[in-house]
N, C-alpha and C positions, 0 to 999 in steps of 0.2 A: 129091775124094771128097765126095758129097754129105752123108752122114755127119759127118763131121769140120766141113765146113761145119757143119753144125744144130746141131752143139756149140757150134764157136764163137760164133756169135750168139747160143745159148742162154746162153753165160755172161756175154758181154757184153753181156743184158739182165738178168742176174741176179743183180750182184756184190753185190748188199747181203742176198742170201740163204746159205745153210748146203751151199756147194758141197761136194758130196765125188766121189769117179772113181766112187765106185757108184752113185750118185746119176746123174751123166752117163748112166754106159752103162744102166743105167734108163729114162733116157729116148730111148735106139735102139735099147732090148731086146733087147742086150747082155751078154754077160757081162764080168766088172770086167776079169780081166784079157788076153781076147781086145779090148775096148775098149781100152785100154792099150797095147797091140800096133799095133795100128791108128793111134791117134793118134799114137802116140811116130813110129812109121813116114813117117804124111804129114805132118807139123809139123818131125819132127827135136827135137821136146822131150814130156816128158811131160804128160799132163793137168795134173797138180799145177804142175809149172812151169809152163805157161799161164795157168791162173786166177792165181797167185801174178802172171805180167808182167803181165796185165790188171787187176789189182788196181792195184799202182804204179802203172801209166800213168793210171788214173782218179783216184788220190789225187792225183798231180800234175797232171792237169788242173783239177782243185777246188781243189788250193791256190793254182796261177796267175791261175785266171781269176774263182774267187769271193771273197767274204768267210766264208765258212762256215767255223763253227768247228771246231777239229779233231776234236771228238767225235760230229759232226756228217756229215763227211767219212771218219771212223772207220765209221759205221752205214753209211754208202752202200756203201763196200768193203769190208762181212760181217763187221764187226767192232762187236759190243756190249760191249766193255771197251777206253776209250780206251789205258790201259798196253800192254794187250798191242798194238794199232795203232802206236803208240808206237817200241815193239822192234820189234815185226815191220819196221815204215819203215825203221827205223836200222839193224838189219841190211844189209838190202837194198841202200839209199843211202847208209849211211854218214853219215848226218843225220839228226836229229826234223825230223818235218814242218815242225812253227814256222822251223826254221832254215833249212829247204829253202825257205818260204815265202819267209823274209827276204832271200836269195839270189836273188830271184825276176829274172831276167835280163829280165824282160817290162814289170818293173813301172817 
């Protein structure tokens, strides 16, 4: 769906911005939750989860392959208060970044 396409991309040029599902379907002029329908339909996950897996995957790409610090890597993935990046990672992963870092199977 070309649709769902343009989001995608849109977010993963975006993730250091204030994504919200209204925000998205905003920009397919959209309503929130006929957008929501749609994506959840051709993804099989909702928006929210999306931005959230493209989140992680970018944080862990930053911690593997850079030196950037983690407040640093916090801002790139839409997050301007390193704590709450913090939680939010450990949730997710089960790890703070630093320690996902130090696990780093690459390095």
């Amino acid at each position: 769906n070309p649709i769902v396409y343009k989001i995608k991309e849109y977010v993963k040029n975006n993730l250091s911005a204030n994504l919200s599902v209204f925000e998205l379907a905003k920009q397919v002029g959209l309503s929130r939750p006929y957008f929501t329908e749609l994506f959840t339909k051709e993804t099989g996950i909702s928006p929210t989860s999306y931005i959230t897996e493209e989140r992680l995957k970018y944080a862990k790409e930053l911690l593997f392959t850079t030196d950037l610090p983690i407040s640093e890597i916090a801002t790139n993935v839409g997050y301007e208060d390193v704590s709450s990046f913090i939680r939010f990672f450990k949730k997710h992963m089960g790890k703070t970044p630093l320690d996902l870092r130090k696990s780093n199977p690459f390095s």
